[in-house]
N, C-alpha and C positions, 0 to 999 in steps of 0.2 A: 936474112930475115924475109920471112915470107908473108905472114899473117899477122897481124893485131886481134886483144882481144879488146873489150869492153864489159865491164862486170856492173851492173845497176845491185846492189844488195840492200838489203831493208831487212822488217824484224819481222816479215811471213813468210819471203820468198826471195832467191837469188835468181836472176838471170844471167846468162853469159851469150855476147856473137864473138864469132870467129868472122873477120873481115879481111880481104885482101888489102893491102897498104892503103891502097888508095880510096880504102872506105866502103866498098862492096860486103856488104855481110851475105856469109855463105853458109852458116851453119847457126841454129840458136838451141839455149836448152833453159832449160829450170833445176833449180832444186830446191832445199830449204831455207829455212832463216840466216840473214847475214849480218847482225846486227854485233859490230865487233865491241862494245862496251860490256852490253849484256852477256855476250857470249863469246871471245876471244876465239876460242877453241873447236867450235861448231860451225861459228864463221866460217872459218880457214876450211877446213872438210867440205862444206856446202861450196864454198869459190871455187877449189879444185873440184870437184865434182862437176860442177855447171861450166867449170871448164873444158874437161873429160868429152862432157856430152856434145857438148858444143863443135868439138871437133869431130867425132864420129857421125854428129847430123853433118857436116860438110863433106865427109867421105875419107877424113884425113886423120892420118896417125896422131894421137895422142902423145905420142913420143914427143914429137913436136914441142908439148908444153914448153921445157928449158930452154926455147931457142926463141919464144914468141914473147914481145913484150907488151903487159896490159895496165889499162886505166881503168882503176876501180872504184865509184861512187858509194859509199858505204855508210849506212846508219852508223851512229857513233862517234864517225870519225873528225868530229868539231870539237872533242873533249879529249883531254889526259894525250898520253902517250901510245895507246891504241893503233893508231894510225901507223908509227914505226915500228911495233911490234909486231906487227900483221907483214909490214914491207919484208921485215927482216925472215920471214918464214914460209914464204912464198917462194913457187917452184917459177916463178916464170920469170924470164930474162932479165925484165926491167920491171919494176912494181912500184906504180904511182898512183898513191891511195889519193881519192879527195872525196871533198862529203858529198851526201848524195845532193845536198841543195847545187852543187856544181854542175854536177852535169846532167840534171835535171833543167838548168835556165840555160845551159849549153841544147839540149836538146829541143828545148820550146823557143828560144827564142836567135838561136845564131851566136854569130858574136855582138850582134847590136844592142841596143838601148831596150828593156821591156824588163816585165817582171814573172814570177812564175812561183804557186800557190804546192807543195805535195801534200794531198789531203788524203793520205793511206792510213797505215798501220801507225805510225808516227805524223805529224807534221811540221814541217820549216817551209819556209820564205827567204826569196831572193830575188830581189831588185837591182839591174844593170842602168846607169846612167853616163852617158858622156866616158867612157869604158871602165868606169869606176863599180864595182859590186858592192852588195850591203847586204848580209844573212839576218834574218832573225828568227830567232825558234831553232828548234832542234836538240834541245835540252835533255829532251826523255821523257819517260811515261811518268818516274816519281815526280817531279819538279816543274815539266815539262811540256810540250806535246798538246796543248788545249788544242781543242778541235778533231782530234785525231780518234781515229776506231777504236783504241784502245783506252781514250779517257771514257767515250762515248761507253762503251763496254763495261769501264769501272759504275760509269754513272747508272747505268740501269742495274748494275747489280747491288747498288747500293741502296735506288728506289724501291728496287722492288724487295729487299727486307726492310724498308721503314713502310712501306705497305703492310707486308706481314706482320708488325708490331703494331700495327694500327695510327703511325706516325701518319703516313701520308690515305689517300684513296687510294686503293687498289684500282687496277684495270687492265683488259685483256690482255696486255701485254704482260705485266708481273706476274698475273694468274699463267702466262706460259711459261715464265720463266722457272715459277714455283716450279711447274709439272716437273721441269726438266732436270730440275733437282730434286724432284722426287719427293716434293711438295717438306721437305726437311732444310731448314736455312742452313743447320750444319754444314750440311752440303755444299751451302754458298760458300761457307768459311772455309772450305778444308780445298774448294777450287781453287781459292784465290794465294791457297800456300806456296804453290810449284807453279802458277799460272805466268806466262810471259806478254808480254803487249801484245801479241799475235793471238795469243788465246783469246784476252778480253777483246781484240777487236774482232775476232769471229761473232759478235753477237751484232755489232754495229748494224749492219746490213738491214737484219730485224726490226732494230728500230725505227729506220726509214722506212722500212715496208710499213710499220704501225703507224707512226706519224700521219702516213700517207692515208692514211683508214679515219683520222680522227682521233687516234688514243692519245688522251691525254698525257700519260706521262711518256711518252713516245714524243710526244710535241716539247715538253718542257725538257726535254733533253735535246734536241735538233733544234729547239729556237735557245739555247742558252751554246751548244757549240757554234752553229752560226754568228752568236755575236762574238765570241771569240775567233771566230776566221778575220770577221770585218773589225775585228779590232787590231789583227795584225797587220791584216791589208794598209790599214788607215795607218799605221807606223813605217812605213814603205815609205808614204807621201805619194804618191805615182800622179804623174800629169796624166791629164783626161785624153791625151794622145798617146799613152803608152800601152803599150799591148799585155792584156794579164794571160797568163795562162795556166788552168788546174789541170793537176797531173796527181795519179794516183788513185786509187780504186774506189774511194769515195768522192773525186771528183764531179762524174755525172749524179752522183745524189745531191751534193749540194749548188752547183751550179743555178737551178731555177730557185733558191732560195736564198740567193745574195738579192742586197738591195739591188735599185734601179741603177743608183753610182757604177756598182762594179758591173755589175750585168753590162753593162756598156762600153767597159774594156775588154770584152772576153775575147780571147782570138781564139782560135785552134791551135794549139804548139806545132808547130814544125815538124817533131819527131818526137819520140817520148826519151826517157831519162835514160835508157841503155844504148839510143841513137845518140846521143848522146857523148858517152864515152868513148862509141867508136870512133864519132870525130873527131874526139879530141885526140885518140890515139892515133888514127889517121895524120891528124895536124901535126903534133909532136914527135910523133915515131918514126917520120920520111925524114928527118934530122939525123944526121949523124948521131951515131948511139950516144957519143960524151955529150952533146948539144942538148940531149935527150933527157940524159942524166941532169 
């Protein structure tokens, strides 16, 4: 064995590194969506892909794959049987799926005591204490997920046709979103038939931008996910000495918009959620393959 991977996957984007044993990563790449509940099958293509790539950024044969074994954090992977499914169809040596809230508080905060917030396309939470773990969230977009780009995404799509019906105010923000559908709400309906969490939360972004300007319903939607971040925080419990850390591509939007509570445990993670995996593959994978297993 030469290399370990680390796979961070979620429901917009896959990353993969290629890391020497001992934890050097040498190679990284991207690809699509890796979210294995929603998409079994698309998953699996984007992980070998970002795997692919990841080896030829290192300068190293892809052949490779069957010989390298990887730790892969993957939206989904807290529900049903997913998790073995995905193990069992994977080309690389060893394939030790865990969810993304794993090695995301691997990556933020060590192996120590702290907590850590992923505030992307999905959201979950995970708090380490005295070396005990606690998840909560990660559910999904149907049921799931408050806080997250893709509720935020449902939610303006949904103000902004009760605007259009004359339910709510309008405001520059719905007035864009109209345009964007071509001022026809059909439009809205017929997006949201094949639409994926990644879709709706391409819009999130915008609404922070509006927010930030004063739009009202730009604001009622960022002050109603906010309370839902610090409502999960607040089910954590976290001592006032514990270190939080947000991770995820909406993390720097809401970070100045948590209370003064949390604002006050914010640390910087460590490493983010793909450093992550490498160390854990690093840590596990210098083991004897069976010890491994």
């Amino acid at each position: 064995m030469k290399f370990v991977l680390g796979i961070d996957g979620g429901g917009t984007s896959c990353r993969a590194a290629l890391a020497t044993v001992e934890g050097s990563v040498i190679g990284r790449a991207k690809s699509g969506a890796a979210n294995i509940r929603t998409d079994l099958t698309g998953a699996r293509s984007n992980i070998v892909d970002a795997a692919r790539q990841a080896f030829i950024a290192a300068g190293q044969d892809p052949e490779l794959i069957p010989q390298t074994p990887a730790i892969l954090g993957l939206a989904g992977a807290n529900v049903g049987t997913y998790r073995q499914q995905l193990e069992a169809i994977l080309p690389f040596s060893i394939s030790r799926v865990e969810t993304d809230a794993e090695i995301a508080l691997e990556g933020a905060v060590g192996s120590g005591d702290g907590a850590m917030a992923i505030l992307g396309t999905g959201t979950a939470y995970m708090a380490r204490k005295d070396g005990k773990s606690r998840a909560i969230g990660g559910w999904g977009f149907q049921v799931g997920d408050q806080g997250s780009g893709a509720r935020i995404g449902r939610d303006l799509l949904e103000q902004t046709l009760l605007a259009h019906d004359g339910v709510r105010a309008a405001s520059p923000l719905t007035d864009a979103m109209m345009a964007i559908f071509r001022n026809n709400p059909e439009d809205v309906v017929e997006f949201t038939t094949n639409a994926k969490p990644g879709d709706f939360g391409g819009f999130a972004p915008k609404v922070f931008e509006h927010a930030q300007k004063g739009d009202a319903v730009a604001n009622w939607i960022v002050d109603k996910a906010v309370g839902d971040v610090e409502a999960s925080l607040g089910a954590l419990g976290l001592s006032d000495d514990a270190p939080l850390c947000l991770l995820g591509g909406l993390a720097p939007l809401y970070a100045p918009r948590l209370s003064a509570r949390y604002r006050a445990l914010l640390k910087p993670p460590l490493d983010d959620a793909l450093g992550g995996a490498v160390q854990m593959a690093a840590r596990l994978f210098a083991k004897p393959v069976e010890a491994a297993r």
